[in-house]
C-alpha positions as a printed Julia matrix, in Angstrom:
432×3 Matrix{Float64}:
 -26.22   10.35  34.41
 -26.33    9.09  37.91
 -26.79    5.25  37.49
 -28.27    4.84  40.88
 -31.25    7.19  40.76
 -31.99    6.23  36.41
 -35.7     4.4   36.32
 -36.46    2.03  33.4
 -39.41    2.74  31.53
 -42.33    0.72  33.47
 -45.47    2.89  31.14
 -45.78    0.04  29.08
 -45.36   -2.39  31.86
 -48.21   -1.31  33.76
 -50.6    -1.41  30.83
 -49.67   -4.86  29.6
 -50.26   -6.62  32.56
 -49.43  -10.33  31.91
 -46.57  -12.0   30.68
 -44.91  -15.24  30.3
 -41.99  -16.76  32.22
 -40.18  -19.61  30.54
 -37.65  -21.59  32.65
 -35.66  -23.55  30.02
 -32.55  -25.49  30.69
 -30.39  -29.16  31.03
 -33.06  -29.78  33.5
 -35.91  -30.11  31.42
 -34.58  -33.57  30.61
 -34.33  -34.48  34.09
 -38.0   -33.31  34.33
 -38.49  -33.29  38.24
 -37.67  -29.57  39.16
 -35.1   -27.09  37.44
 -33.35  -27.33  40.97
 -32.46  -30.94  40.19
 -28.41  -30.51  40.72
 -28.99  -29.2   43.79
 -31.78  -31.33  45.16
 -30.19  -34.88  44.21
 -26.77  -33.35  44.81
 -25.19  -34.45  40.96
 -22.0   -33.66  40.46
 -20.65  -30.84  37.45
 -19.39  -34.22  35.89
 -22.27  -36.45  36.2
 -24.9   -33.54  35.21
 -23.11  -32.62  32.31
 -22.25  -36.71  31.57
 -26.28  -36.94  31.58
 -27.6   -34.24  29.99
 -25.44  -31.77  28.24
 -24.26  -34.02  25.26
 -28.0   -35.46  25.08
 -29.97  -31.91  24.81
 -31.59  -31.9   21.66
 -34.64  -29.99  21.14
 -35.66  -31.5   17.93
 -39.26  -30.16  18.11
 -38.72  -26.55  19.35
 -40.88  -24.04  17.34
 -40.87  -20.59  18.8
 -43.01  -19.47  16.85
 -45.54  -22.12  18.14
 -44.38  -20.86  21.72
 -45.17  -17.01  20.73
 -47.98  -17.84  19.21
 -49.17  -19.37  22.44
 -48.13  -16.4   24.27
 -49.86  -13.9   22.28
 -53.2   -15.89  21.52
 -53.54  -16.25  25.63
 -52.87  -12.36  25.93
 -49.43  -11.93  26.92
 -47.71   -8.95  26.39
 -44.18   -9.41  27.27
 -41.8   -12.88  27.95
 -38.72  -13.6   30.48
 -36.74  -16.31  29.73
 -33.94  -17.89  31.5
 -30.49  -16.88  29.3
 -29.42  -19.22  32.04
 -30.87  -20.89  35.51
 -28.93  -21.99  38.22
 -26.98  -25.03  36.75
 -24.75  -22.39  34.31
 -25.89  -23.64  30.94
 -26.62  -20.72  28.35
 -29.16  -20.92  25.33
 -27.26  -18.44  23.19
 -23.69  -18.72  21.33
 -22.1   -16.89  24.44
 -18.35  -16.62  23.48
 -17.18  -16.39  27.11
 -18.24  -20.63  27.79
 -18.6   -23.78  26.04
 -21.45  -24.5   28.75
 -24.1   -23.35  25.67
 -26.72  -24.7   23.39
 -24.89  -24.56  20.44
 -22.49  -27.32  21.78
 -25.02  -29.78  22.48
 -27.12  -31.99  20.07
 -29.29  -29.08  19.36
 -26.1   -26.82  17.79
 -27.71  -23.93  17.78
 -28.03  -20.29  19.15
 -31.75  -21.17  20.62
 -32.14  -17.94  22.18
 -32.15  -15.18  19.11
 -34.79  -17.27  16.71
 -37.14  -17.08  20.84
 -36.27  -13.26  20.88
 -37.23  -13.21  17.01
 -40.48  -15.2   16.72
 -42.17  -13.08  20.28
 -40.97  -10.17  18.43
 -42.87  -11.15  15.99
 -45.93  -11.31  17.42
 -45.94   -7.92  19.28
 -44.35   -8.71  22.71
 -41.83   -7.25  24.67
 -38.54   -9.24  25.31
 -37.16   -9.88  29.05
 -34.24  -11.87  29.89
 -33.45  -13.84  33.26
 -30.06  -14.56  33.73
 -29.21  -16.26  36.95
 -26.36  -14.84  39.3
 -25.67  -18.27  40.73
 -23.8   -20.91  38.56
 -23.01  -23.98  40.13
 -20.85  -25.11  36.78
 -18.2   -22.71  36.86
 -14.85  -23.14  38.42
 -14.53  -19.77  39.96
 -18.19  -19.49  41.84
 -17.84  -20.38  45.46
 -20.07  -22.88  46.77
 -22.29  -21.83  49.76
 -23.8   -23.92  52.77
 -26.45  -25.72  52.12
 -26.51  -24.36  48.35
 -25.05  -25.99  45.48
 -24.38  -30.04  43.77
 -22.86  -31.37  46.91
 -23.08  -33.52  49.53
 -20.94  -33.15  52.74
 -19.12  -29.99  53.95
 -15.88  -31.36  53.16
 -16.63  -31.99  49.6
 -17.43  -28.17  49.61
 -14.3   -27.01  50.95
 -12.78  -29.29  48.28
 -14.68  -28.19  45.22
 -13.93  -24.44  46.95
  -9.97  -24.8   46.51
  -8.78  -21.98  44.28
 -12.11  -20.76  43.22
 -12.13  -16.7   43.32
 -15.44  -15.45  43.32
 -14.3   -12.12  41.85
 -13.5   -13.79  38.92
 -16.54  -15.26  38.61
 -18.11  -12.11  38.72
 -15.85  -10.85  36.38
 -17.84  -13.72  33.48
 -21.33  -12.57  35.2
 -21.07   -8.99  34.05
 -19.25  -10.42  30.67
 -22.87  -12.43  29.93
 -24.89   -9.7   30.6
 -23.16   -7.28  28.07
 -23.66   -9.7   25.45
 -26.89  -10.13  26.37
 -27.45   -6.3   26.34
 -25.9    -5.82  23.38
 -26.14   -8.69  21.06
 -30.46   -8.87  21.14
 -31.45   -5.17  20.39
 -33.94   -3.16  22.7
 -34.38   -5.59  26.1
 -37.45   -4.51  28.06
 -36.61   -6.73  31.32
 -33.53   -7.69  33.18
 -34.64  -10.48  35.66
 -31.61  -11.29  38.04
 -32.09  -14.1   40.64
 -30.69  -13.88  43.23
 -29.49  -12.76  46.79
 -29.23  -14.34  49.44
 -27.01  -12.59  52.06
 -27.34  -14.69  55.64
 -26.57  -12.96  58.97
 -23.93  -15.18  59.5
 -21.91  -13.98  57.2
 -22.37  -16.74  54.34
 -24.36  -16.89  51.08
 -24.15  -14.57  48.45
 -24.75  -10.79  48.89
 -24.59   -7.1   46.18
 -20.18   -7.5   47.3
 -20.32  -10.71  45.42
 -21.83   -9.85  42.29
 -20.5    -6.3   42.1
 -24.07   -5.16  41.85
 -23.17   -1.67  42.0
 -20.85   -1.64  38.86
 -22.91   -4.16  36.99
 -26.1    -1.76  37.3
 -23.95    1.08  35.98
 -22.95   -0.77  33.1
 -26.83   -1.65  32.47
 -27.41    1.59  32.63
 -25.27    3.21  30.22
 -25.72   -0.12  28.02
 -29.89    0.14  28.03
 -30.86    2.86  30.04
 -34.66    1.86  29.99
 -34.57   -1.53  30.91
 -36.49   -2.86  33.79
 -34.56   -4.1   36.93
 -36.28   -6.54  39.19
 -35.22   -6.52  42.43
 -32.64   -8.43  43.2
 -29.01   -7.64  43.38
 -28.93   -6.7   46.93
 -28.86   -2.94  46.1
 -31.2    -0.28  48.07
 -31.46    1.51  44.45
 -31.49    0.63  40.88
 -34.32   -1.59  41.04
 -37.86   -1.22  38.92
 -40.1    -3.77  39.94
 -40.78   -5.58  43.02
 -41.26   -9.21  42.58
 -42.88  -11.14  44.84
 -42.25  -15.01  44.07
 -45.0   -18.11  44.48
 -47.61  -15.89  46.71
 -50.28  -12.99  46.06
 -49.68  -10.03  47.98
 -52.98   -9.3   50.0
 -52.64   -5.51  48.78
 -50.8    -2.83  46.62
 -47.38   -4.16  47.12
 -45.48   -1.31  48.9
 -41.6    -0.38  50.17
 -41.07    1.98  52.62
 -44.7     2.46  52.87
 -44.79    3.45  49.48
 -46.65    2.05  46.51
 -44.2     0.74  44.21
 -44.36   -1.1   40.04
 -44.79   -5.29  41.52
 -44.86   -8.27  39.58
 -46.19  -11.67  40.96
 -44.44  -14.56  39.4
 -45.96  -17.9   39.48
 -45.9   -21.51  38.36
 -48.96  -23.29  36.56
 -47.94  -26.22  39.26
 -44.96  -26.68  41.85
 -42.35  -26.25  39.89
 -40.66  -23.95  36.71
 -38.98  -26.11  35.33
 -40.84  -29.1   33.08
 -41.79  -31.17  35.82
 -43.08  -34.65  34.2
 -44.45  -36.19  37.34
 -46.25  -32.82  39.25
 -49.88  -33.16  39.56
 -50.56  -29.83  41.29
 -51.4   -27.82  38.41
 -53.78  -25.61  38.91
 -56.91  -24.63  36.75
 -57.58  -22.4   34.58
 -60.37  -20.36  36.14
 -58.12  -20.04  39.32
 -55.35  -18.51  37.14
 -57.68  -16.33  35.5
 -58.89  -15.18  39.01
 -55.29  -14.98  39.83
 -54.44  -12.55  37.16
 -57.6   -10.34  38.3
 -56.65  -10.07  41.69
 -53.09   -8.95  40.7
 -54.21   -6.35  38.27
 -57.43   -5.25  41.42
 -53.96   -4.37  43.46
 -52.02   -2.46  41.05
 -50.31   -5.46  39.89
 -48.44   -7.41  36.9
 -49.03  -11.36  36.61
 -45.78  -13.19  35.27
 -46.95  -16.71  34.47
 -44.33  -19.82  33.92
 -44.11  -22.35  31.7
 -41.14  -25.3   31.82
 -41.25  -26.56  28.22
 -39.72  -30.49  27.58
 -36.62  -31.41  26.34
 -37.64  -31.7   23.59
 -38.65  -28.43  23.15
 -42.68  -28.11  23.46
 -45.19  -26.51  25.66
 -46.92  -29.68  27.7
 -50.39  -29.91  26.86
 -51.34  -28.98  30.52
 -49.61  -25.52  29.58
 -51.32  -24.94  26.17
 -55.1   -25.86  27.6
 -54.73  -23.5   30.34
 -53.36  -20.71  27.76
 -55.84  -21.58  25.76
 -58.52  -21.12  28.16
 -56.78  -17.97  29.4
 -56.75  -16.73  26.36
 -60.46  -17.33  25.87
 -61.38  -15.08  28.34
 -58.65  -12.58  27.7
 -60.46  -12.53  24.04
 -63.67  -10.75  25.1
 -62.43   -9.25  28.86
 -58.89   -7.97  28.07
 -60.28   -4.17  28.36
 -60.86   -4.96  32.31
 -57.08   -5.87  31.94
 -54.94   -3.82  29.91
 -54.19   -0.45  31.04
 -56.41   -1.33  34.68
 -55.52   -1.14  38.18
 -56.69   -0.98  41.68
 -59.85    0.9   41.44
 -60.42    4.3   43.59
 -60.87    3.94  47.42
 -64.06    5.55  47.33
 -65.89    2.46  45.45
 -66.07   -0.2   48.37
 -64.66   -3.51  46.97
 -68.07   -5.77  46.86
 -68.54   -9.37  48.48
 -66.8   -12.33  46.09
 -66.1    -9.73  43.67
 -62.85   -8.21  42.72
 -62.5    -4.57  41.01
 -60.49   -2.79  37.98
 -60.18    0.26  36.94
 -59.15    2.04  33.97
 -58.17    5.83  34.58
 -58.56    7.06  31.53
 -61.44    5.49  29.69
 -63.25    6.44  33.76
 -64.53    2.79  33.53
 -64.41    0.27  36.18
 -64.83   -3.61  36.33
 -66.94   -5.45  38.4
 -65.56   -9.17  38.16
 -68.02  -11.92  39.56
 -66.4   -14.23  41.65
 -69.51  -16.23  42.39
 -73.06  -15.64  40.61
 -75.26  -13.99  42.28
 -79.14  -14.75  42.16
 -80.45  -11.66  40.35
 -79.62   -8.46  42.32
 -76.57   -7.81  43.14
 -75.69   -4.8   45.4
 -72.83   -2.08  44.8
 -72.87   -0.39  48.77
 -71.74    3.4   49.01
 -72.84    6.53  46.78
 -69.91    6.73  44.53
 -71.68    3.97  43.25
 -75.08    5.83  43.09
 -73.65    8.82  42.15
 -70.97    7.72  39.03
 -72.22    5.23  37.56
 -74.4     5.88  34.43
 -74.35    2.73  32.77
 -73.71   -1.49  33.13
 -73.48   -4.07  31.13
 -71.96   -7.24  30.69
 -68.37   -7.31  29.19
 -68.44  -10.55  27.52
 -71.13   -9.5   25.37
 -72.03   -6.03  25.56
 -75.47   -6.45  26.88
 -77.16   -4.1   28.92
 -77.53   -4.61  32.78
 -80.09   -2.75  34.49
 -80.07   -0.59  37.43
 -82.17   -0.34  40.56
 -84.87   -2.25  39.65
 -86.8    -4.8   41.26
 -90.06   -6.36  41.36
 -92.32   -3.45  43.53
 -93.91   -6.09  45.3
 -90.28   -7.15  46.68
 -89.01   -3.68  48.2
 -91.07   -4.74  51.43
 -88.26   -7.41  51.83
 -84.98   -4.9   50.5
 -83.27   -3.79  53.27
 -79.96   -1.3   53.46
 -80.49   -0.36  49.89
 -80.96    3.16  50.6
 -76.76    3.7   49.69
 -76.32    1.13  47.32
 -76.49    0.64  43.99
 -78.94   -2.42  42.3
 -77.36   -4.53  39.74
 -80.41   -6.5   37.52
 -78.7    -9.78  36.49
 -79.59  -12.79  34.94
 -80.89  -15.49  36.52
 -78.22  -18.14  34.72
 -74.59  -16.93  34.66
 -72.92  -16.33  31.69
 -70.83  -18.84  29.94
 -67.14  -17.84  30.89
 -64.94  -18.08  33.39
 -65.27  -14.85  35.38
 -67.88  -12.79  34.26
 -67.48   -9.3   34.5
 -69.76   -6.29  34.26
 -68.35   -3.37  32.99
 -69.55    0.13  34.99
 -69.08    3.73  32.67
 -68.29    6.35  34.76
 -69.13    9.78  34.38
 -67.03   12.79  34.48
């Protein structure tokens, strides 16, 4: 087997579509950003004095948290093994730095891994490559719970970085062989600086850690970023929408947008920025219109719940998911010859030869499909949300004086009052 050319299995990825990303740590108690050591510059000593001994979940219900998941139309989770600061959720027997040796004394990972099992989705793990807690990881400029340079080059004083590495790859065989099948391995991350500093594939041993995941789980999908040209599934561009098909090396490539519900991953108590639930659901179109997978966060408390800001917009997610998941699952970016319409966004589904019209804005009554694949493929509309019939190219006779540049389009016959959900969509059958 040659480790560097082996692809994980992305079929299933690309016809599930969404997922959830769950950024869980010591810093949900400090609830103002999971990058809190490093923003307020807190000390191993003082973060641990604050938070470690006080972690205690008491409320955490994963199956409430699948259930979530699953009734908003998720088909797969990530969650963070462990984010930046070094603390683990599961009984790892290579640190005391863990769940089970705070208040909540517990493995809190493998009942998560159980209960989404449970309810039919996929299992992906993030496990950070920084971790500003143990003794051997070299600090970097500008990077890391300090606040001068000279306390750096202090803390720095015997640490060996290869060492460190040596626990990184230690984690991630547990991890890949302690939970059964994983379906995602989501590494964060690189950052190699021209200057010479940061963190780059030489510090993590990237290339002998993805041969190890390799023979370990052979199918698992990589994101991308180790540092490595190869190895890598899944492109994942972070906080943004990519304007098209994300590509490398001018190619088309598996992509994953991961996003917040507000500014920040972690439970943030204080962040009014959230945004709404139709503009998520519009989000998750427009990744899906590009070829796309949408990989949405929540930051649950310390205490171990889903804010209610998270569960209303799952909710309403999942609302819409409920009667438009078909111009979802198993879609992507729709054929080049159907001409993407004005505030409109389209899916297609390959093998069913159906593709999705989704209504940005309401039109008044006609609206207009321009070019002849239009004319010539489509053989029947209606309205996804409740299977009623739309009808095609007609108009009131006495109105054609007033049509103009219909003679290549196709006429959509819509209601006058727009249906009651978020995004409506009309659904177009396609023939042979």
């Amino acid at each position: 087997m040659d480790y560097k050319t082996v692809k994980g299995d992305s079929s299933w990825f690309t016809q599930d579509r969404f997922g959830m990303f769950i950024h869980w740590g010591l810093y949900s108690q400090g609830a103002r950003h999971e990058w809190l050591m490093h923003n307020e510059k807190i000390s191993v000593a003082e973060y641990e004095r604050k938070y470690f001994k006080r972690f205690d979940p008491d409320l955490y219900d994963p199956e409430q948290w699948a259930s979530a998941a699953a009734a908003a139309g998720m088909k797969y989770f990530v969650v963070t093994t462990k984010h930046h600061e070094g603390f683990c959720l599961w009984d790892s027997q290579l640190t005391d730095y863990k769940a089970p040796n705070t208040a909540a004394g517990r493995d809190l990972l493998r009942p998560m891994v159980d209960a989404f099992r449970g309810h039919g989705l996929r299992t992906g793990l993030y496990h950070s490559l920084i971790d500003w807690h143990h003794p051997d990881f070299v600090l970097d400029p500008h990077i890391g719970p300090y606040r001068e340079h000279a306390d750096r080059l202090k803390l720095n004083e015997g640490r060996n970085q290869q060492r460190y590495a040596d626990y990184l790859h230690g984690q991630v065989r547990e991890l890949l062989t302690q939970f059964g099948k994983i379906d995602v391995m989501w590494f964060d991350f690189s950052y190699p600086k021209p200057d010479g500093s940061g963190k780059c594939q030489l510090d993590w041993r990237s290339d002998e850690l993805l041969k190890m995941i390799r023979e370990l789980q052979p199918q698992v999908l990589l994101d991308d970023r180790l540092d490595l040209p190869y190895g890598w599934d899944i492109k994942t561009p972070e906080q943004l929408q990519p304007r098209a098909w994300f590509t490398h090396e001018g190619q088309r490539v598996v992509w994953e947008a991961c996003q917040t519900f507000s500014g920040a991953w972690g439970y943030h108590r204080d962040e009014a920025s959230w945004r709404d639930t139709d503009e998520l659901i519009r989000t998750l179109i427009d990744c899906v219109s590009k070829g796309g997978n949408l990989l949405l966060n929540v930051g649950p408390t310390g205490r171990g719940e889903f804010d209610a800001r998270a569960l209303s917009r799952l909710k309403g997610i999942g609302d819409w998911m409920r009667r438009h998941s078909r111009a979802i699952y198993g879609c992507t970016q729709a054929p080049d010859a159907f001409k993407k319409p004005e505030n409109a966004l389209l899916t297609y589904h390959p093998e069913k030869k159906r593709l999705y019209v989704h209504l940005l804005a309401w039109p008044y009554k006609q609206f207009f499909l321009d070019g002849k694949a239009y004319q010539e493929r489509v053989e029947y509309a209606q309205l996804l949300n409740d299977a009623s019939e739309v009808g095609m190219n007609k108009y009131e006779a006495w109105q054609e004086v007033w049509q103009q540049d219909t003679a290549n389009a196709l006429c959509l016959n819509l209601p006058q009052t727009k249906p009651d959900v978020a995004v409506p969509v009309i659904e177009l059958f396609l023939k042979d």
